[in-house]
C-alpha positions as CSV (number, residue, x, y, z in Angstrom):
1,X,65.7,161.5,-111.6
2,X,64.6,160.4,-115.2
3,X,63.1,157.4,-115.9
4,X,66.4,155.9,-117.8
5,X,68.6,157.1,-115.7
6,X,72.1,154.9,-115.4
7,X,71.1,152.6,-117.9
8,X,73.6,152.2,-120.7
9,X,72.9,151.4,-124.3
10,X,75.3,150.4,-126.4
11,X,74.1,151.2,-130.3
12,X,75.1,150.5,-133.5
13,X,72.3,151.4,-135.8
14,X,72.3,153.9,-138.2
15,X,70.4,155.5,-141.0
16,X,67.2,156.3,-139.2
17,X,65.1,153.1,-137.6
18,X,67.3,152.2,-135.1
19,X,68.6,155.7,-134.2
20,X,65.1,157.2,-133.7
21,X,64.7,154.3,-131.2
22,X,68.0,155.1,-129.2
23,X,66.8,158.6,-129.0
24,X,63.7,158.1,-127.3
25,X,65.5,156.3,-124.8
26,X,68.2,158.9,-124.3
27,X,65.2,161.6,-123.8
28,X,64.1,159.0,-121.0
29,X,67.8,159.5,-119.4
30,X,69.6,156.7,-120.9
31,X,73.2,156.8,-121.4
32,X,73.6,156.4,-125.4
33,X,77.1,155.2,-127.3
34,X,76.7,155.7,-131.1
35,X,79.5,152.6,-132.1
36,X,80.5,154.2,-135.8
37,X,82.8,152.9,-138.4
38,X,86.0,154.5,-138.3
39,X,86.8,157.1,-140.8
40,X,83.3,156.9,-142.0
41,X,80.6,156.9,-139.3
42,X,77.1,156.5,-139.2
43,X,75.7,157.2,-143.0
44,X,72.9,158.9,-142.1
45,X,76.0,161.7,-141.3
46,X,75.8,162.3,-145.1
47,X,72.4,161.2,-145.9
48,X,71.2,164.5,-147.1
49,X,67.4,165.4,-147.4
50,X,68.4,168.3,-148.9
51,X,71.2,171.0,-149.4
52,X,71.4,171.5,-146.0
53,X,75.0,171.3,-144.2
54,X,74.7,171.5,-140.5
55,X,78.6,172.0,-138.9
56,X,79.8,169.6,-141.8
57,X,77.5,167.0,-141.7
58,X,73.5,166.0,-142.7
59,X,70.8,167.9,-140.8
60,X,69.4,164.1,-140.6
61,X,72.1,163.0,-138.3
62,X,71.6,165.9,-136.1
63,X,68.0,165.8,-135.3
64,X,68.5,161.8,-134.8
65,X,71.4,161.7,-132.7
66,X,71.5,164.2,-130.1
67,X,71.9,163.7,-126.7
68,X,73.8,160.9,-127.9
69,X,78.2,159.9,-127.9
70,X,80.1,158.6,-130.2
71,X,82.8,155.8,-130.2
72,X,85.0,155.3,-133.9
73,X,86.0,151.2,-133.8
74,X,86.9,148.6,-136.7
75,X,85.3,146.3,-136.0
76,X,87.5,144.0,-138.1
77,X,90.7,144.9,-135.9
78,X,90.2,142.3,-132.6
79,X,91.7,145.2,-130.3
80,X,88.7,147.2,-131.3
81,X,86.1,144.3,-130.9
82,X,87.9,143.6,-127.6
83,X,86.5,147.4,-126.3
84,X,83.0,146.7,-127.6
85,X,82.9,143.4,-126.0
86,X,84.3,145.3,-122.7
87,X,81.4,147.8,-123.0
88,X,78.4,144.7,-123.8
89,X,79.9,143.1,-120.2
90,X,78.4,146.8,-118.8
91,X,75.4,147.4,-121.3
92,X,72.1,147.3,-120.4
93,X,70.8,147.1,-124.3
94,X,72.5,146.8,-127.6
95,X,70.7,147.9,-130.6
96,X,71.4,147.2,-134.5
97,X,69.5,147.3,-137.5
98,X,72.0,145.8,-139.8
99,X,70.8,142.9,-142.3
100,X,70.1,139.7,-141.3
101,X,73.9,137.7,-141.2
102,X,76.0,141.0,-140.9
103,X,76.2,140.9,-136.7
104,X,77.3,137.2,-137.4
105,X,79.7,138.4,-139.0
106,X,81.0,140.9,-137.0
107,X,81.3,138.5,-134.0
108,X,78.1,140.3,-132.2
109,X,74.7,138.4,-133.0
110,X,72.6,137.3,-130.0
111,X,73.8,134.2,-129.1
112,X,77.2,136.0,-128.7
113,X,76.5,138.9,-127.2
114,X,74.3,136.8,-124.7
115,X,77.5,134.7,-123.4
116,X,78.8,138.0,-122.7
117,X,76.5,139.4,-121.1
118,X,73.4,136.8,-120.1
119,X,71.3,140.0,-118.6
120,X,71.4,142.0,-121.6
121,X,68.6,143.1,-123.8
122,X,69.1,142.9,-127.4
123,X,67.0,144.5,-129.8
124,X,67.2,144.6,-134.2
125,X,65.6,146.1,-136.7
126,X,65.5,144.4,-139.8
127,X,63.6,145.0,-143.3
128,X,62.1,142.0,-143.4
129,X,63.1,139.4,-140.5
130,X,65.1,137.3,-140.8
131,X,62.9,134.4,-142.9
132,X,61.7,134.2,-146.4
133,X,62.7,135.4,-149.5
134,X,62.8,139.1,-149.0
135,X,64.9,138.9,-146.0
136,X,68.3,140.4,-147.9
137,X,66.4,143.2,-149.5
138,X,67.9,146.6,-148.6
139,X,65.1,148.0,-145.4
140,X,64.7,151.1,-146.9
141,X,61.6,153.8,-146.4
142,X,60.1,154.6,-149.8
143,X,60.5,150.7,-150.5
144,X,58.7,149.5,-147.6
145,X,55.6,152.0,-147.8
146,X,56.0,150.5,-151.8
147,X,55.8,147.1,-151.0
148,X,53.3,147.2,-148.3
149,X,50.2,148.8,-149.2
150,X,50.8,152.2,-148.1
151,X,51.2,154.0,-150.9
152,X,48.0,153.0,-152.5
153,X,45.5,154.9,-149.1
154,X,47.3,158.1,-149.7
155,X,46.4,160.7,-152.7
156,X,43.6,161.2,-154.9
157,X,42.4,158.2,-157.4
158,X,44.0,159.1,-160.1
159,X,47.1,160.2,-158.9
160,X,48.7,156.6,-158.5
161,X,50.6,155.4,-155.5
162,X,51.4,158.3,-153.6
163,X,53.9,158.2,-150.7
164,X,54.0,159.9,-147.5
165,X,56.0,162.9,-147.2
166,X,58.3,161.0,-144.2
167,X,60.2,158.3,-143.2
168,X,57.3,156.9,-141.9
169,X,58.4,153.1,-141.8
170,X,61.7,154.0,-140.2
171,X,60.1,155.8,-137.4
172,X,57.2,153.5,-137.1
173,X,60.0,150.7,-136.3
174,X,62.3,152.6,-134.2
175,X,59.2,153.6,-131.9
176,X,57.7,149.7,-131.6
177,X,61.9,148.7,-131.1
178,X,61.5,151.5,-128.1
179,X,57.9,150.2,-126.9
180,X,59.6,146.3,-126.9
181,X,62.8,147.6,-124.8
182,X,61.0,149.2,-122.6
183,X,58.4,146.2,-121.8
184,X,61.5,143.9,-121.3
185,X,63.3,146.6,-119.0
186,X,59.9,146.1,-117.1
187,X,60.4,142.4,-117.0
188,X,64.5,142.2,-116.1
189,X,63.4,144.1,-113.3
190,X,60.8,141.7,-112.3
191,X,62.8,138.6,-113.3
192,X,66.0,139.1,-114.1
193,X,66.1,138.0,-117.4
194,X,67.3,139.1,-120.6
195,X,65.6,139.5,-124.0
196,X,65.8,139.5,-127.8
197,X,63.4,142.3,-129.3
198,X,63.0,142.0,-132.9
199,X,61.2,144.6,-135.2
200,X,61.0,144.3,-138.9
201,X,59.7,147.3,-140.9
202,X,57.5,145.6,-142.8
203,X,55.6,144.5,-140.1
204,X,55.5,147.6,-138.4
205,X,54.6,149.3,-141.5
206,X,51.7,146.4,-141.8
207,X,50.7,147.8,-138.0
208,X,50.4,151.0,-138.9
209,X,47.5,149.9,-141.8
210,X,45.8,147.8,-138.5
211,X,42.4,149.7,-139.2
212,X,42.2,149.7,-143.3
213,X,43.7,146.2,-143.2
214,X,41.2,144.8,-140.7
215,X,38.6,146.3,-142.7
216,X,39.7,145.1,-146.2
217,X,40.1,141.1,-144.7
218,X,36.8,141.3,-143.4
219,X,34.8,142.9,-146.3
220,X,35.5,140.5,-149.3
221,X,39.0,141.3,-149.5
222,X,38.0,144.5,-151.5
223,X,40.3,146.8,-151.5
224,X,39.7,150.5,-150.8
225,X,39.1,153.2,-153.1
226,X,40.4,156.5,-152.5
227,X,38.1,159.5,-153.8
228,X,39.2,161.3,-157.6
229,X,39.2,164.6,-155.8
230,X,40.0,165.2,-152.1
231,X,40.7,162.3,-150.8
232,X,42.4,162.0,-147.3
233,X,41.0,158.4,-146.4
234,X,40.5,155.7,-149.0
235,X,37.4,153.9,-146.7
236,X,36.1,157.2,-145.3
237,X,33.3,158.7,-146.5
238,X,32.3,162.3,-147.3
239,X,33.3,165.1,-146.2
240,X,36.3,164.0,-145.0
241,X,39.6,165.4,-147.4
242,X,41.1,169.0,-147.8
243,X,39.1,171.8,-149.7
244,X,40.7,174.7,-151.5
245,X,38.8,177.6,-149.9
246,X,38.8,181.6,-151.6
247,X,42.3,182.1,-149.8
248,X,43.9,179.0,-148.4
249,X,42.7,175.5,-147.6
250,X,40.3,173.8,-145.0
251,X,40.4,170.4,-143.8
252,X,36.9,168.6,-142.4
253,X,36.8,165.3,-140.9
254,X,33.5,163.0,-140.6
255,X,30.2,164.9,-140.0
256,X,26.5,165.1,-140.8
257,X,25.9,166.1,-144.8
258,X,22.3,167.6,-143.7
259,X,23.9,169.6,-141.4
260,X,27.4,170.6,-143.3
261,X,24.5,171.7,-145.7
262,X,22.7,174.1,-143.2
263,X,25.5,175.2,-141.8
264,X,27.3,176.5,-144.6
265,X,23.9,177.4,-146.5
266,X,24.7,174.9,-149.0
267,X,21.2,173.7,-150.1
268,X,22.5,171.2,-152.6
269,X,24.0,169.0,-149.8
270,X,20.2,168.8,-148.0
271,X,19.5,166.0,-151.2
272,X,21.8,163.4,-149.1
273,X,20.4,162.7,-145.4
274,X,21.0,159.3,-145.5
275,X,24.3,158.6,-143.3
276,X,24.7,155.5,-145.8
277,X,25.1,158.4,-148.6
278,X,28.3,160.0,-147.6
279,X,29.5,156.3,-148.9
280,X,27.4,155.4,-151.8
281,X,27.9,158.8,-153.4
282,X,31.0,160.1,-151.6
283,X,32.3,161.7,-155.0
284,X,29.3,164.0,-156.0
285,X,28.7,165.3,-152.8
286,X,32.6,166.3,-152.1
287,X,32.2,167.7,-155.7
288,X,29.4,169.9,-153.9
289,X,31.5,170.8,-151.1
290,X,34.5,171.6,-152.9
291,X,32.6,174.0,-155.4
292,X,30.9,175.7,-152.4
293,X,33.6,176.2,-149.9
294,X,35.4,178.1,-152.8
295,X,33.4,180.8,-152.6
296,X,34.2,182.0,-149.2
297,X,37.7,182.1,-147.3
298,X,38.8,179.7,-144.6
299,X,38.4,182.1,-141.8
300,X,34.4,182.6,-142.7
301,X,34.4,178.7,-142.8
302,X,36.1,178.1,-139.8
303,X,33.9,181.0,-137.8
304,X,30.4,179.1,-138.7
305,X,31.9,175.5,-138.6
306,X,33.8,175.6,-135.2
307,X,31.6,177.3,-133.0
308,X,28.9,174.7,-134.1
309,X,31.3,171.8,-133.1
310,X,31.9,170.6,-136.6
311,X,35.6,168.5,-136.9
312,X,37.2,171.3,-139.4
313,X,41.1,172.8,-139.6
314,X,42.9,175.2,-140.9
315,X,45.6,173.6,-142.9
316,X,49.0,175.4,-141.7
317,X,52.3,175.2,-143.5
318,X,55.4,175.3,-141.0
319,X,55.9,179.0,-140.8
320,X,52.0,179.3,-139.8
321,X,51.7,176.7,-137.3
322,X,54.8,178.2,-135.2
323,X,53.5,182.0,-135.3
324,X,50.2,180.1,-133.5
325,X,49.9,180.6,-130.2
326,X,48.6,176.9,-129.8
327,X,52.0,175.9,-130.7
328,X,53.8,178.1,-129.1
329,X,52.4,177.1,-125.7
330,X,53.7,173.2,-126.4
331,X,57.2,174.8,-125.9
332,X,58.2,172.1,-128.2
333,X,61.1,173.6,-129.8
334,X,64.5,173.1,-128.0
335,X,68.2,174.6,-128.8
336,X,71.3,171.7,-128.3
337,X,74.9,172.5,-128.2
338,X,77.7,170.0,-129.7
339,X,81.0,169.8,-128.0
340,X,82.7,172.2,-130.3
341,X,79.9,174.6,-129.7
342,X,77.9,174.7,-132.5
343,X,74.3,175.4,-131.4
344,X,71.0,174.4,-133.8
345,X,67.1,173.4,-133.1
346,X,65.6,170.7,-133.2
347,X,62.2,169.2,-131.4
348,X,61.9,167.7,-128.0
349,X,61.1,164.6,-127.0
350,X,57.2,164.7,-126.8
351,X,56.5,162.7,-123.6
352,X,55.8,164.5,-120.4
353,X,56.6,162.6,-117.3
354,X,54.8,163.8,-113.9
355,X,54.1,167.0,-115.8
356,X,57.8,167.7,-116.8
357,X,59.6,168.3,-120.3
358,X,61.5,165.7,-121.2
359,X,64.7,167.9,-122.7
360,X,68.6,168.0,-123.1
361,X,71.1,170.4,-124.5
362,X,73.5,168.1,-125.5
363,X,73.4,168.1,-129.2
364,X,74.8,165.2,-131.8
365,X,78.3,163.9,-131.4
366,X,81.3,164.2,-133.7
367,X,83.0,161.2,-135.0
368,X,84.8,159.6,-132.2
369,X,84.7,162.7,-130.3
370,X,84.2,160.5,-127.0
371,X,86.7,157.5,-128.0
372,X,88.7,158.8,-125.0
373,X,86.8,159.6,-122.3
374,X,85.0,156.4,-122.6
375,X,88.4,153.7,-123.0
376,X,88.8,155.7,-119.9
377,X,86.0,155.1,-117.9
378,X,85.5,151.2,-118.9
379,X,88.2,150.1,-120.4
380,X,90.8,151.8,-118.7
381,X,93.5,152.0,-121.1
382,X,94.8,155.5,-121.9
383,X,95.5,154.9,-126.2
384,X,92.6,155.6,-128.2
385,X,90.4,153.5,-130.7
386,X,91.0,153.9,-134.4
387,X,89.2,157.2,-135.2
């Protein structure tokens, strides 16, 4: 039995935050019902990260949404709300991440969906919150990491703000929406009570900085400085960053500069044994580094650095890392199938529970593809919502 099992979520979110958080839970068992706008659907179903057309829709919606069904409602006809309303009476959790005033609107906000169902757990994720100034501002990725500090940690000094290469906010979010569901599942059980779980990315994305924030409020409010070459932690000191080596890159982490220096017979690097020096003079001495570890390839590096316990990595690119046998053993890679048969891969959920994978088949749904099956399981009425 899976840990989720027979607990139904009813979810409206889209784009990325909210979806990400669903899908954990449906890799945990839960039953899953994606509630799209009719004729038009989740957004993310044509949010394209790139060229990519996966059975006629975004390669985004797909990895988000498996495992996952899909009911097409207006929302602004009252037969449709009528059906959601039907399906909250049965929900365990409902899940949005609309703007703060738009479930008012819709007729499903807390305090509503609470009269209809007192036992529910009710979770949101908004940009901002729902105070303050900024609380209307569109919650989107690249904005947040903007606004919050985090594009200022990553990148070299004088590269400028630099952003990460994810939607790191989104999935920051959706996993503390997942971690706050899960805690008040814990506590219905216990109690029998309901909840309201409410996430806002910019906190979460102020989370994720908990060590370099913490840091920079209790050092003079100075903020960190990120290295001109190399850089991979703005308060770290040397060696750690990424070195171009004679053939491909290496990464090293923190480590002794005496004994980086004897190790890779660079006698330059025996001038700094101070520990406090790989702070004060962090730039000249991953000047020295990155001029040595050019002269030799990654693999020579790697067979004197690892055996002698040093923190170093080969830095793989996607068709590397899956040839590697250390990957390979994960078994992380799983193939889902969509109703109409379309098969693709996509990544597993990557929790192990007593030792088992934590995988599905069942790949992303088609607009309103279960409008049907479902009116006829709860609602009982044999006509279909608006698809």
């Amino acid at each position: 039995m899976q840990a989720l099992e027979d607990y139904l979520v009813i979810d409206f979110s889209q784009f990325l935050s909210g979806p990400s958080a669903s899908l954990r839970l449906a890799d945990m068992g839960a039953r899953v019902i994606k509630i799209e706008r009719a004729g038009v659907g989740d957004i993310c179903r044509t949010l394209y990260t790139s060229n990519l057309k996966m059975n006629g829709e975004s390669s985004v919606f797909h990895a988000i949404n498996r495992n996952k069904e899909s009911l097409a409602v207006d929302l602004k006809k009252e037969e449709d709300s009528e059906i959601v309303s039907e399906l909250l009476k049965k929900a365990d959790i409902m899940i949005h991440n609309f703007r703060p005033g738009v479930m008012e609107r819709l007729g499903f906000d807390y305090d509503t969906v609470k009269k209809i169902n007192p036992g529910i757990i009710y979770g949101e994720i908004s940009g901002y919150g729902d105070v303050g100034q900024w609380k209307t501002k569109p919650g989107q990725d690249l904005l947040l990491q903007s606004l919050t500090g985090l594009t200022s940690l990553t990148g070299n000094a004088t590269s400028g703000p630099v952003a990460m290469g994810l939607s790191i906010v989104d999935m920051l979010a959706g996993a503390h929406l997942a971690q706050g569901i899960l805690a008040c599942l814990y506590r219905k059980v216990i109690h029998q009570e309901g909840a309201l779980v409410q996430i806002s990315m910019m906190e979460s994305a102020y989370d994720f900085q908990f060590e370099t924030i913490t840091t920079f409020m209790n050092d003079g409010n100075c903020l960190p400085e990120r290295t001109e070459k190399n850089n991979a932690n703005a308060y770290l000191g040397a060696p750690y960053g990424i070195y171009q080596t004679k053939n491909g890159y290496l990464a090293l982490a923190m480590g002794s500069i005496p004994v980086l220096g004897q190790l890779l017979q660079c006698s330059p690097l025996m001038a700094y044994p101070e520990s406090a020096q790989a702070f004060t003079q962090r730039e000249e001495i991953k000047s020295i580094i990155a001029e040595h570890l050019l002269t030799d390839t990654t693999e020579k590096w790697l067979s004197i650095l690892e055996p002698a316990d040093i923190w170093c990595a080969n830095v793989l690119n996607w068709h590397e890392l899956m040839a590697n046998e250390g990957f390979k053993v994960l078994d992380i890679v799983q193939e889902v199938e969509m109703k109409d048969g379309y098969t693709y891969q996509t990544t597993r959920c990557p929790i192990r529970i007593d030792g088992e994978l934590l995988t599905s088949s069942k790949g992303s749904p088609k607009l309103g593809q279960d409008n049907q099956a479902i009116l006829n399981e709860f609602i009982h009425l044999k006509t279909t919502a608006n698809v």
